[in-house]
mmCIF file of the C-alpha atoms, coordinates in Angstrom:
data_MODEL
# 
_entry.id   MODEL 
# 
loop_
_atom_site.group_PDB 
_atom_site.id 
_atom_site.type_symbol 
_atom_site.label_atom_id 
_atom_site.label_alt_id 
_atom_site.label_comp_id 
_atom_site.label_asym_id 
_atom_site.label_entity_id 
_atom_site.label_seq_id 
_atom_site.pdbx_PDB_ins_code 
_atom_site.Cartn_x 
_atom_site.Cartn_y 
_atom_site.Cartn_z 
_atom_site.occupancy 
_atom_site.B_iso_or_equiv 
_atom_site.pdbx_formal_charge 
_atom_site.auth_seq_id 
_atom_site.auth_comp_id 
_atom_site.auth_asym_id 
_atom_site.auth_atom_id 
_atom_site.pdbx_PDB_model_num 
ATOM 1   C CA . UNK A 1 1   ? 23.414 47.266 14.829 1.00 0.00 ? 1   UNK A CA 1 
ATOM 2   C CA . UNK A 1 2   ? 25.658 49.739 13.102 1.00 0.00 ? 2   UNK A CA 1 
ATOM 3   C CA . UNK A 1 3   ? 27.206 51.905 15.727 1.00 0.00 ? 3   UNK A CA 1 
ATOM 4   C CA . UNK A 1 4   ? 26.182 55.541 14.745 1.00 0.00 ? 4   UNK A CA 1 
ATOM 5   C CA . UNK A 1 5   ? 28.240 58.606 15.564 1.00 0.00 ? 5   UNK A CA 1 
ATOM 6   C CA . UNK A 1 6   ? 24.753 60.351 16.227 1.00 0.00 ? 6   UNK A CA 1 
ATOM 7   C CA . UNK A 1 7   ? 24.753 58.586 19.386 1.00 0.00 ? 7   UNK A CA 1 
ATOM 8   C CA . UNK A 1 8   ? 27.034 60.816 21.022 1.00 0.00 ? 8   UNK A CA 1 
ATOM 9   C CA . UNK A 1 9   ? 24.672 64.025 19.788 1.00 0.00 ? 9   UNK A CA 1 
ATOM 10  C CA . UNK A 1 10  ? 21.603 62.256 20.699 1.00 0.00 ? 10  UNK A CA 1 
ATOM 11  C CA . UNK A 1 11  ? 22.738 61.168 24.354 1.00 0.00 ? 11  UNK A CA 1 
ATOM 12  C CA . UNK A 1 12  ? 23.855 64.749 24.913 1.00 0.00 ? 12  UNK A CA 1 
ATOM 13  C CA . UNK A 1 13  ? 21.230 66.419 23.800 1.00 0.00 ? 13  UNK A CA 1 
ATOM 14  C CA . UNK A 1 14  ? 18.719 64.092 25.898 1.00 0.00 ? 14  UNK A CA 1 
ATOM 15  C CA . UNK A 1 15  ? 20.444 66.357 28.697 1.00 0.00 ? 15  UNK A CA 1 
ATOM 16  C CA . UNK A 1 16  ? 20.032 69.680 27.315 1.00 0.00 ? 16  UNK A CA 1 
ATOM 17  C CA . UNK A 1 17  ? 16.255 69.065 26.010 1.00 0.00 ? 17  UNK A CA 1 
ATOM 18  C CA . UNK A 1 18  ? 12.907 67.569 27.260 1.00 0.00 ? 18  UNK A CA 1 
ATOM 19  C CA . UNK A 1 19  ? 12.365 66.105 23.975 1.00 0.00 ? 19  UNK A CA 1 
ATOM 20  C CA . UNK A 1 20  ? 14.666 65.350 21.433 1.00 0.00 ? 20  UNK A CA 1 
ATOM 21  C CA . UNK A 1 21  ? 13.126 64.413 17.902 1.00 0.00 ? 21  UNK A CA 1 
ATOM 22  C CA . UNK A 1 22  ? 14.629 61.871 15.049 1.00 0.00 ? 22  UNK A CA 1 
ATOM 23  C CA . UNK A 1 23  ? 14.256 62.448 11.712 1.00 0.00 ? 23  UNK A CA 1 
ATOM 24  C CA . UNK A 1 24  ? 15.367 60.787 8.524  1.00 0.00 ? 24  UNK A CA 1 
ATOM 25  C CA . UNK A 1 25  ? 14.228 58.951 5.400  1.00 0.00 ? 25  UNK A CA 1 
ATOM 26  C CA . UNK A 1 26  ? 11.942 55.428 5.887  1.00 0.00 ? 26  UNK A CA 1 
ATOM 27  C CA . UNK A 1 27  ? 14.512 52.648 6.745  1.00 0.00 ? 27  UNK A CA 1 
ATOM 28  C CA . UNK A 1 28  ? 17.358 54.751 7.988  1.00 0.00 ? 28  UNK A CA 1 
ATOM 29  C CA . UNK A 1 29  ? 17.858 53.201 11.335 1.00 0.00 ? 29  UNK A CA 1 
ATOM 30  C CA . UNK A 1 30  ? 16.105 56.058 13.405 1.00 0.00 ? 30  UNK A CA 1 
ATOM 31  C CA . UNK A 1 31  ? 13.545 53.394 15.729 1.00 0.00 ? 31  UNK A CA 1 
ATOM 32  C CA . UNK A 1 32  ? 16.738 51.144 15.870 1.00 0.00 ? 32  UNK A CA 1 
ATOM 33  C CA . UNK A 1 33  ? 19.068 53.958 16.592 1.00 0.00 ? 33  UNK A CA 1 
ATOM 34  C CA . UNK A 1 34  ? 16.533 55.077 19.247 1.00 0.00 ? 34  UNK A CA 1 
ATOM 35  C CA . UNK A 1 35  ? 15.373 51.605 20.682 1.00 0.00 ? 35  UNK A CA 1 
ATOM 36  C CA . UNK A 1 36  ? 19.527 51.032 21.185 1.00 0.00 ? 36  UNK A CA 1 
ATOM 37  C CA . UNK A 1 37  ? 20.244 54.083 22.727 1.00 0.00 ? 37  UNK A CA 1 
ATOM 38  C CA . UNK A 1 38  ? 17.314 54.153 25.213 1.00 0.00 ? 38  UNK A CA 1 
ATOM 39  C CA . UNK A 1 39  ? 16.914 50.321 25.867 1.00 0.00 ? 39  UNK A CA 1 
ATOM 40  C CA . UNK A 1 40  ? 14.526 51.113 28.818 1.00 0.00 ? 40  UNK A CA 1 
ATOM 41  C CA . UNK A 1 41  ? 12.370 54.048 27.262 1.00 0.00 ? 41  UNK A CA 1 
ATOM 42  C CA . UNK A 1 42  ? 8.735  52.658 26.073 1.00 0.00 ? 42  UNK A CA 1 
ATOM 43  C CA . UNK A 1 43  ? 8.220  53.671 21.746 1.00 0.00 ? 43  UNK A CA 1 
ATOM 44  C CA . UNK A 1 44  ? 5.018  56.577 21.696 1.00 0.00 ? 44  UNK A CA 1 
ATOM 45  C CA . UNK A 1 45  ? 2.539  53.292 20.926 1.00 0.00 ? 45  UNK A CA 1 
ATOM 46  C CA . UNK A 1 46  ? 3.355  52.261 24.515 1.00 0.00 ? 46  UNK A CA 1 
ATOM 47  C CA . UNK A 1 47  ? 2.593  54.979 26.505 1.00 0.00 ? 47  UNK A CA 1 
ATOM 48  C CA . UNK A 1 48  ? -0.567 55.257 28.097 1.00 0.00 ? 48  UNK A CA 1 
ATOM 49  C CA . UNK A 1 49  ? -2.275 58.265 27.686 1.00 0.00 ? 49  UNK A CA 1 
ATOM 50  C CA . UNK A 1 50  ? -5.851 60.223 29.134 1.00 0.00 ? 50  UNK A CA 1 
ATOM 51  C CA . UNK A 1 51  ? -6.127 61.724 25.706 1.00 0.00 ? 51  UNK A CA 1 
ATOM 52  C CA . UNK A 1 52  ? -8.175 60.317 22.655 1.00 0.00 ? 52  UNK A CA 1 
ATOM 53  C CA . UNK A 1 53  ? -6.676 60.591 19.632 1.00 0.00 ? 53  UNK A CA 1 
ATOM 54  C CA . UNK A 1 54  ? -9.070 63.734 18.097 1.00 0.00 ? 54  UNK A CA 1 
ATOM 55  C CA . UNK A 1 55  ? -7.749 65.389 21.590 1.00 0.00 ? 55  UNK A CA 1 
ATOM 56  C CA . UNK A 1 56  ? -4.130 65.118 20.150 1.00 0.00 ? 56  UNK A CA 1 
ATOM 57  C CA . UNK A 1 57  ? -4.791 66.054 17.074 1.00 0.00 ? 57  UNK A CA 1 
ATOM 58  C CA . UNK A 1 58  ? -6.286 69.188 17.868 1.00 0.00 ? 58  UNK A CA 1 
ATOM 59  C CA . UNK A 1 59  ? -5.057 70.388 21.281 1.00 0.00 ? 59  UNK A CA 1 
ATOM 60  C CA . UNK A 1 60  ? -1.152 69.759 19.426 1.00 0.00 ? 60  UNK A CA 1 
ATOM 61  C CA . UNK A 1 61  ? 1.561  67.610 21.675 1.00 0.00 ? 61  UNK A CA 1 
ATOM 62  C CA . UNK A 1 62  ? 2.544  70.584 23.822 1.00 0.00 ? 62  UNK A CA 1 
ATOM 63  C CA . UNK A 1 63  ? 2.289  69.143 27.359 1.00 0.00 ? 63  UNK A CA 1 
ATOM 64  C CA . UNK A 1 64  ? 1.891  72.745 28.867 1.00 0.00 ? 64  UNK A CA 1 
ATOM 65  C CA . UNK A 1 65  ? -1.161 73.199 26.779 1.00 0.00 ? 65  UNK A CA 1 
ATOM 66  C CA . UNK A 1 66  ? -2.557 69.804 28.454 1.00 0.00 ? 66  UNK A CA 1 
ATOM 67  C CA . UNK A 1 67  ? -1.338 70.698 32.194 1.00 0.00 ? 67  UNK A CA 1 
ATOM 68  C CA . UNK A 1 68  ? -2.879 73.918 32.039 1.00 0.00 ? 68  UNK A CA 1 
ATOM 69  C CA . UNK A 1 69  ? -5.885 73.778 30.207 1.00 0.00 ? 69  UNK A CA 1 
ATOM 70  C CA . UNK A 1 70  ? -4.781 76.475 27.803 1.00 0.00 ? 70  UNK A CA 1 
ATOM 71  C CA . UNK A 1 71  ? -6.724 77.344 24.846 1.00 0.00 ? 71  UNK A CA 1 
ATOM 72  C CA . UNK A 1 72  ? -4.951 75.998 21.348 1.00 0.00 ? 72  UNK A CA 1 
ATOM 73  C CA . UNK A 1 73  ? -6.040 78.485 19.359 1.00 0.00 ? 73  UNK A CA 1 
ATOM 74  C CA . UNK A 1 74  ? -4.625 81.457 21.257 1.00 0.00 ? 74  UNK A CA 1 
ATOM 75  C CA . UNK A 1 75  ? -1.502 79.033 22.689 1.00 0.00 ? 75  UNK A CA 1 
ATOM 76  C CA . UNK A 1 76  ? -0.593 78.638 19.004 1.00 0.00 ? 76  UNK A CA 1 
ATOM 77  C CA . UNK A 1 77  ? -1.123 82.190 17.822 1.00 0.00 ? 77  UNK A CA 1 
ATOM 78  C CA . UNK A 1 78  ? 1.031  83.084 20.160 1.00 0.00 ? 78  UNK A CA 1 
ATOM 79  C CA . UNK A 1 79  ? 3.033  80.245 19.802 1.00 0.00 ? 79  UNK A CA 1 
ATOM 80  C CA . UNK A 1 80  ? 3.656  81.515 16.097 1.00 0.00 ? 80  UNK A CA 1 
ATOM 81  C CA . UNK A 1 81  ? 3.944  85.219 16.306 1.00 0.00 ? 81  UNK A CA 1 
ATOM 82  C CA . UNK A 1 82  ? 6.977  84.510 19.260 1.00 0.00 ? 82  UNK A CA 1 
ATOM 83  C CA . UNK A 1 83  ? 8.985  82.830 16.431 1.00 0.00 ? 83  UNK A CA 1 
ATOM 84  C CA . UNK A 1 84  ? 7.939  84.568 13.340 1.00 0.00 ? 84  UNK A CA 1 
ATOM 85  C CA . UNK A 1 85  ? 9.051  87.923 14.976 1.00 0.00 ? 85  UNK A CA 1 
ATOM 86  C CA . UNK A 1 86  ? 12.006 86.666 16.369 1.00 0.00 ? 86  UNK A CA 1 
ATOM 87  C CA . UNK A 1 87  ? 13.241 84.595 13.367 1.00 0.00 ? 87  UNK A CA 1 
ATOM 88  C CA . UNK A 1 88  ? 12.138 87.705 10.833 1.00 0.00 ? 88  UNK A CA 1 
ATOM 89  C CA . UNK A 1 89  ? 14.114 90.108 12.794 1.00 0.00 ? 89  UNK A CA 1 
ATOM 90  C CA . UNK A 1 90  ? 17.087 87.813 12.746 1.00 0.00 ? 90  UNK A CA 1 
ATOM 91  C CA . UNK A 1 91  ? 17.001 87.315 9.207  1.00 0.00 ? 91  UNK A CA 1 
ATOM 92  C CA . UNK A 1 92  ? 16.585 90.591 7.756  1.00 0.00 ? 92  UNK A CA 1 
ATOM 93  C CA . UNK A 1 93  ? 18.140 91.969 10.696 1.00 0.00 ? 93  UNK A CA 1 
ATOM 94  C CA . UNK A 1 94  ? 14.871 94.378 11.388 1.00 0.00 ? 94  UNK A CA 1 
ATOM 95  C CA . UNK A 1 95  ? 14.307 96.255 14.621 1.00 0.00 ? 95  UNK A CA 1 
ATOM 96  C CA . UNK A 1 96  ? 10.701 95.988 14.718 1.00 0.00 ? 96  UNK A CA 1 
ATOM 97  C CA . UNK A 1 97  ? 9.169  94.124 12.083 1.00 0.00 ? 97  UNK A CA 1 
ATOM 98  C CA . UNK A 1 98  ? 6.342  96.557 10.155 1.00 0.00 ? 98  UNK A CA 1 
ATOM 99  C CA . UNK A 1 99  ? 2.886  94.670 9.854  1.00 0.00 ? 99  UNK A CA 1 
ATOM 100 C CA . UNK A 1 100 ? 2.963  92.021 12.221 1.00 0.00 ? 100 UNK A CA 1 
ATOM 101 C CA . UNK A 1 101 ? 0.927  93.509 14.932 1.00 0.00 ? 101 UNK A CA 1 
# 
């Protein structure tokens, strides 16, 4: 394998964040890159889980959402209005957004 300066960033971000996510065109390296860096980690296909597929799809990936037995609709709306406002006000630098809420 070609040794990838990512590595660094990837192993140190493993230790900042539950879940780290990698992205990049088809045939890149990224299930190399990740199957070399976490030699003892078992690939998504592996992992056992209670959940049928339709569950997944609907109910999202959000483990909180599972745990809890939260509601996806209303998780997500929520979900979505936390960063809209947040990342609207930072980009045009509003105090309150007007007709959001």
């Amino acid at each position: 394998m070609i040794t990838r300066n990512i590595t660094t960033e990837l192993l140190r971000s493993t230790t900042e964040y539950p879940v780290v996510t990698v992205l990049g065109p088809r045939q890149s390296g990224k299930t190399t890159l990740t199957r070399m860096t976490f030699p003892n980690k078992q690939e998504l296909r592996s992992y056992k889980t209670p959940f049928s597929p339709f569950d997944l799809i609907v109910r999202g990936f959000y483990p909180r959402l599972h745990e809890e037995g939260l509601e996806p609709r209303r998780y997500y709306n929520n979900y979505l209005m936390t960063y809209v406002e947040r990342d609207m006000r930072a980009l045009i630098q509003l105090r309150e957004p007007v007709g959001l809420r």
